[in-house]
N, C-alpha and C positions, 0 to 999 in steps of 0.2 A: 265801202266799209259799212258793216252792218255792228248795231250795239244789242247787248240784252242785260238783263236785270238778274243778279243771281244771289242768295243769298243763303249763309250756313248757321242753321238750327242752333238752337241752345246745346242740344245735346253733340255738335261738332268740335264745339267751343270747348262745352266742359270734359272732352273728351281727348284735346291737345291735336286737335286734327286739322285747325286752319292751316299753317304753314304747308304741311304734306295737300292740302288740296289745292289752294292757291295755287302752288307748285306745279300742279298737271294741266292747268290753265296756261302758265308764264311758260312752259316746257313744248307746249305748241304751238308759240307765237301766238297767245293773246293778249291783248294790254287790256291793264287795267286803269280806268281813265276817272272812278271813285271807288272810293273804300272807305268803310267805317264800320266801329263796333259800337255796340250801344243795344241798350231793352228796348225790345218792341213794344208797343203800347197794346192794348187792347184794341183802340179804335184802328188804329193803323193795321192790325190781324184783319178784325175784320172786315175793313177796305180790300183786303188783300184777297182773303179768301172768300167774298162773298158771294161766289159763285158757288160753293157749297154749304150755304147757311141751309136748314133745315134736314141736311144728312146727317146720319148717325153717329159720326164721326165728326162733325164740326166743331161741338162744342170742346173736345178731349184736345180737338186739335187747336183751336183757338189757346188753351189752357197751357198747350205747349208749349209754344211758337212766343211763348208772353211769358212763361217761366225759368228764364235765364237770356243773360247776352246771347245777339248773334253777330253775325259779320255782314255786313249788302255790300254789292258791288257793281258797279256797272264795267263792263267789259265790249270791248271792241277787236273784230277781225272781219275778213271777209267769209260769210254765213257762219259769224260765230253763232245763231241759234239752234243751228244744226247741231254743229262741231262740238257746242256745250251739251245739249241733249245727248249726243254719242258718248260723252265722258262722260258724265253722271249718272249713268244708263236708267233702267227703266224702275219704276216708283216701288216695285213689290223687288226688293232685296234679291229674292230667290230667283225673278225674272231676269237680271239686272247681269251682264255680262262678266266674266272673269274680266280685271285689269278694269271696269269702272270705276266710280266713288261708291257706289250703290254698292254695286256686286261685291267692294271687297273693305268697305267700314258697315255700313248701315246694316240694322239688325232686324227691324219692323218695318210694314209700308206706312204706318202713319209716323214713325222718328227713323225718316230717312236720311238722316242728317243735313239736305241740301232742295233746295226749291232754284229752279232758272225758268225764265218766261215760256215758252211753247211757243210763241209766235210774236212776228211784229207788233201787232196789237197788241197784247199781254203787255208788252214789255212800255211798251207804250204809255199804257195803264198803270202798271206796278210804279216802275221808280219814279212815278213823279209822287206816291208815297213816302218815299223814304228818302230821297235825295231833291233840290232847287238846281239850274241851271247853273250855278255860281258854283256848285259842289263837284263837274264837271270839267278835267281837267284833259286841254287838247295838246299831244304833245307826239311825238314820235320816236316811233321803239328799232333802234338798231336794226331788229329780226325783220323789219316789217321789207326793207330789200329785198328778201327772200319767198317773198309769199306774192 
């Protein structure tokens, strides 16, 4: 079993879209094993994205990501990192395949409604921002027979 870190933008939130996203995750046998909503912090942005501090776009982005709830979550399947990246599709909307989260809510590439790790590492890195050990919860999902 592989885990990653995903989490939906302010603008997912105030746009009535967790349920319908959540939903394309639990619909391919993924568990989700944390979840919570709550405002991002400032600091906690830019821990997160600090890998593009100094591009043109970071500060707008930071300002985003920090002005309204979102949703994180930590999710578990076998290479759910892949499996998430294929749903979500790719960052520029227009790029972003029919039937993704991308391709067919998000409207911009900087408010694409949803951010998930890109690799073991990442992921590694991200939720121990926004989520403690204790907040991780090990349990088993019916579907998981199947997979």
């Amino acid at each position: 079993m592989e885990r990653t870190f995903i989490y939906l933008k302010p603008n997912a939130v105030r746009r009535g879209l967790v349920g319908e996203i959540i939903k394309r995750f639990e619909q391919r046998g993924i568990k989700i094993v944390a979840l919570k909503l709550f405002w991002m912090t400032r600091e906690q942005a830019e821990q997160l994205y600090e890998i593009h501090k100094g591009k043109d776009f970071y500060e707008e982005l930071i300002e985003f990501v920090t002005g309204g709830p979102v949703v994180a979550m930590i999710v578990e399947a076998p290479r759910v990192i892949d499996m998430v990246r294929h749903i979500i599709g790719k960052t520029d909307p227009l790029k972003a395949g029919t039937g993704t989260i991308r391709g067919e809510f998000a409207l911009t590439i900087t408010k694409n409604l949803i951010h998930a790790s890109d690799s073991l590492e990442s992921y590694e890195r991200e939720y121990k921002i926004f989520f403690n050990e204790e907040e991780i919860v090990n349990y088993f999902l019916d579907v998981q027979d199947d997979i």
